[in-house]
C-alpha positions as CSV (number, residue, x, y, z in Angstrom):
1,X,-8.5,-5.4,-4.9
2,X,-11.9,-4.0,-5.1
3,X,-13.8,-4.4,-8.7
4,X,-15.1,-0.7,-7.8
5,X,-11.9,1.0,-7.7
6,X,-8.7,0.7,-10.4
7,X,-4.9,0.9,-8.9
8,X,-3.6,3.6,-10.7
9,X,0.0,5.7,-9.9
10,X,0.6,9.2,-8.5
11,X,0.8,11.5,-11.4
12,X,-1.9,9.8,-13.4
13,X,-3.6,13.0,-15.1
14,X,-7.4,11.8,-14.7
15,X,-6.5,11.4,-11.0
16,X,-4.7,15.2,-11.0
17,X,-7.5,16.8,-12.3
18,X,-9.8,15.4,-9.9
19,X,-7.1,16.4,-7.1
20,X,-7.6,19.7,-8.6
21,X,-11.6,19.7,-8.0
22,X,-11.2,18.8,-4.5
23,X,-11.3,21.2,-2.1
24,X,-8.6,20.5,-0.3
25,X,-6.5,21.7,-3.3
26,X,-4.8,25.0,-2.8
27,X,-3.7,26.2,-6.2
28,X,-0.6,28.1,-4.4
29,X,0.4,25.8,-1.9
30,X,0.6,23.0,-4.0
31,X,1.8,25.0,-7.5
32,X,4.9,25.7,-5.0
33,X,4.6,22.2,-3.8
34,X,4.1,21.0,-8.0
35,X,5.5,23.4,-10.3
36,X,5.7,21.5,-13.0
37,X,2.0,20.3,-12.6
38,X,0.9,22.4,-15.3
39,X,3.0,21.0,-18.5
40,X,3.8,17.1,-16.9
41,X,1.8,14.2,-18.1
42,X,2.7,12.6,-14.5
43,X,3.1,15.1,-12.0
44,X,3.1,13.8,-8.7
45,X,0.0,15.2,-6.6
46,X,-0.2,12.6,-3.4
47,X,2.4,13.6,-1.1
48,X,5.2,11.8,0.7
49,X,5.1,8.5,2.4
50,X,3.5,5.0,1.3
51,X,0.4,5.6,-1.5
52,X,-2.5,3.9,-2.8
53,X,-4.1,6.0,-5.8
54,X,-6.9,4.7,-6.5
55,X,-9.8,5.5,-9.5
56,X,-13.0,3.6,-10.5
57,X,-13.4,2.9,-14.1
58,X,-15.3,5.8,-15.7
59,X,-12.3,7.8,-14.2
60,X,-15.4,10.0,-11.6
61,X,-13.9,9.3,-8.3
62,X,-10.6,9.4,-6.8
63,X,-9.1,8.1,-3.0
64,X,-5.9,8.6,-2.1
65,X,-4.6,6.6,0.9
66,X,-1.7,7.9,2.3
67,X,0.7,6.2,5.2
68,X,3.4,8.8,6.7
69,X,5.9,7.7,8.8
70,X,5.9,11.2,10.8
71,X,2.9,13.4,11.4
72,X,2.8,16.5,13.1
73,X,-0.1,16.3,13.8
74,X,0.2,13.2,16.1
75,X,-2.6,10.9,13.8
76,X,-1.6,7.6,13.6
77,X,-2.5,4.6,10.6
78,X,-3.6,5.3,6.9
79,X,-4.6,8.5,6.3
80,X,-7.7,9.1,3.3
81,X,-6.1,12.0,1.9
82,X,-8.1,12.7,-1.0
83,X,-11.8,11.2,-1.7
84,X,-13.6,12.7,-4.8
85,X,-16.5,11.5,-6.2
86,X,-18.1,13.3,-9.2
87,X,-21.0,11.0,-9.6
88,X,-19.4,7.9,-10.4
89,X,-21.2,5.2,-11.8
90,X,-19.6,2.4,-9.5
91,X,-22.0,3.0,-6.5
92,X,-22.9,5.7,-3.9
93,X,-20.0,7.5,-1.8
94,X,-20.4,5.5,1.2
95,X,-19.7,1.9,-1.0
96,X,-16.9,3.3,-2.5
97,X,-15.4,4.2,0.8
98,X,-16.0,0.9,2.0
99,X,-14.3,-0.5,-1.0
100,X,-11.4,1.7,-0.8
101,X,-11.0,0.8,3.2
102,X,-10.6,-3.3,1.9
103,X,-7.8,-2.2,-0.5
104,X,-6.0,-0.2,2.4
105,X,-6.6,-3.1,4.5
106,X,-5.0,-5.3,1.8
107,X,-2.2,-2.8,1.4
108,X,-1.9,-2.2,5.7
109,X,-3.3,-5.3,7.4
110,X,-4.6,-4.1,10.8
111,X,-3.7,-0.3,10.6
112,X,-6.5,2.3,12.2
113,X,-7.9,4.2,8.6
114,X,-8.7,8.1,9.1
115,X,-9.6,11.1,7.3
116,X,-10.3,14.8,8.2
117,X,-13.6,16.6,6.7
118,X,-13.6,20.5,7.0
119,X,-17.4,21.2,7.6
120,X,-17.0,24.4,6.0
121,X,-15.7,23.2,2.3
122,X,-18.3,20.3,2.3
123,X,-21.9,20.8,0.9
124,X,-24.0,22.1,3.6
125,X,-25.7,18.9,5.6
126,X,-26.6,18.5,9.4
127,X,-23.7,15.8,9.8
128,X,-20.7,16.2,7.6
129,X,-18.7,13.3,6.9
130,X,-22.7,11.7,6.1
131,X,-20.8,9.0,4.2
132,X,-17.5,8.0,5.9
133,X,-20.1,7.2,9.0
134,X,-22.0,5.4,6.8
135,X,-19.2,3.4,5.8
136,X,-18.6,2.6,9.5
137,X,-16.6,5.5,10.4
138,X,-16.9,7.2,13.5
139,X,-16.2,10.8,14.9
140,X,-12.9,11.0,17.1
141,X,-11.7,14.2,17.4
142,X,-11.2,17.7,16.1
143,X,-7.9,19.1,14.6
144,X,-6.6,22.3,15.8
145,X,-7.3,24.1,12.6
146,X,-10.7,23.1,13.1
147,X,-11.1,19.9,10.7
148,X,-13.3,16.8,12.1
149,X,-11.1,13.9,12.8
150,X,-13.2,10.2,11.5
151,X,-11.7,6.8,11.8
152,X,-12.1,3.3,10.9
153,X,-11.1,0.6,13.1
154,X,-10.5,-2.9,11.8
């Protein structure tokens, strides 16, 4: 395991309320998907299917890997379903991605790593997804709701 990230559990609460700064988090989706969020020490936030919640040290980023069995969306391999960095102090976004990717490769030898960016939630830049490509990402698609496909080939 990477010395820049910690293994931590679904429902750890520093990891929640990062989940809840993300902008993928939809307070009444997943308030219907969590109710008990509010008053549990360890509600669950990740999902179902194989996890790997990871946080660095001063608790300022979060990466959530996600393998599902079934998709419905047709993706195949590990999906980054959750990467929030606040400023961490354990390096810049694109070395904590790379990081993170080692631990899922640990975790899933040989599986295809992906994530999907929504260019409108993101801060305004000429190439969203700046530091997934960085980390050796590329662009491979677009979803059907619009979201920019990025994978990671071992």
């Amino acid at each position: 395991m990477s010395v820049l990230w910690c293994p931590t559990k679904d429902g750890d609460p520093r990891g929640l309320e990062l989940f809840r700064r993300h902008y993928s988090y939809n307070v009444k989706r997943d308030q219907l998907k969590f109710p008990f969020a509010e008053w549990s020490s360890d509600a669950l936030f990740v999902g179902p299917g194989e996890k790997l919640v990871l946080l660095t040290a001063d608790a300022r980023a979060l990466f959530v890997w996600r393998k599902e069995r079934y998709r419905m969306d047709g993706q195949t391999g590990v999906n980054c379903a959750v990467f929030r960095n606040e400023g961490s102090s354990a390096g810049r976004a694109s070395e904590l991605i790379r990081a993170a990717d080692q631990a899922a490769w640990e975790r899933w030898p040989g599986e295809r790593l992906f994530t999907h960016v929504d260019a409108a939630k993101v801060r305004h830049k000429r190439d969203p997804g700046r530091c997934f490509i960085r980390a050796g990402y590329r662009r491979c698609g677009v979803t059907l709701t619009g979201l920019l496909i990025f994978e990671h080939l071992p």
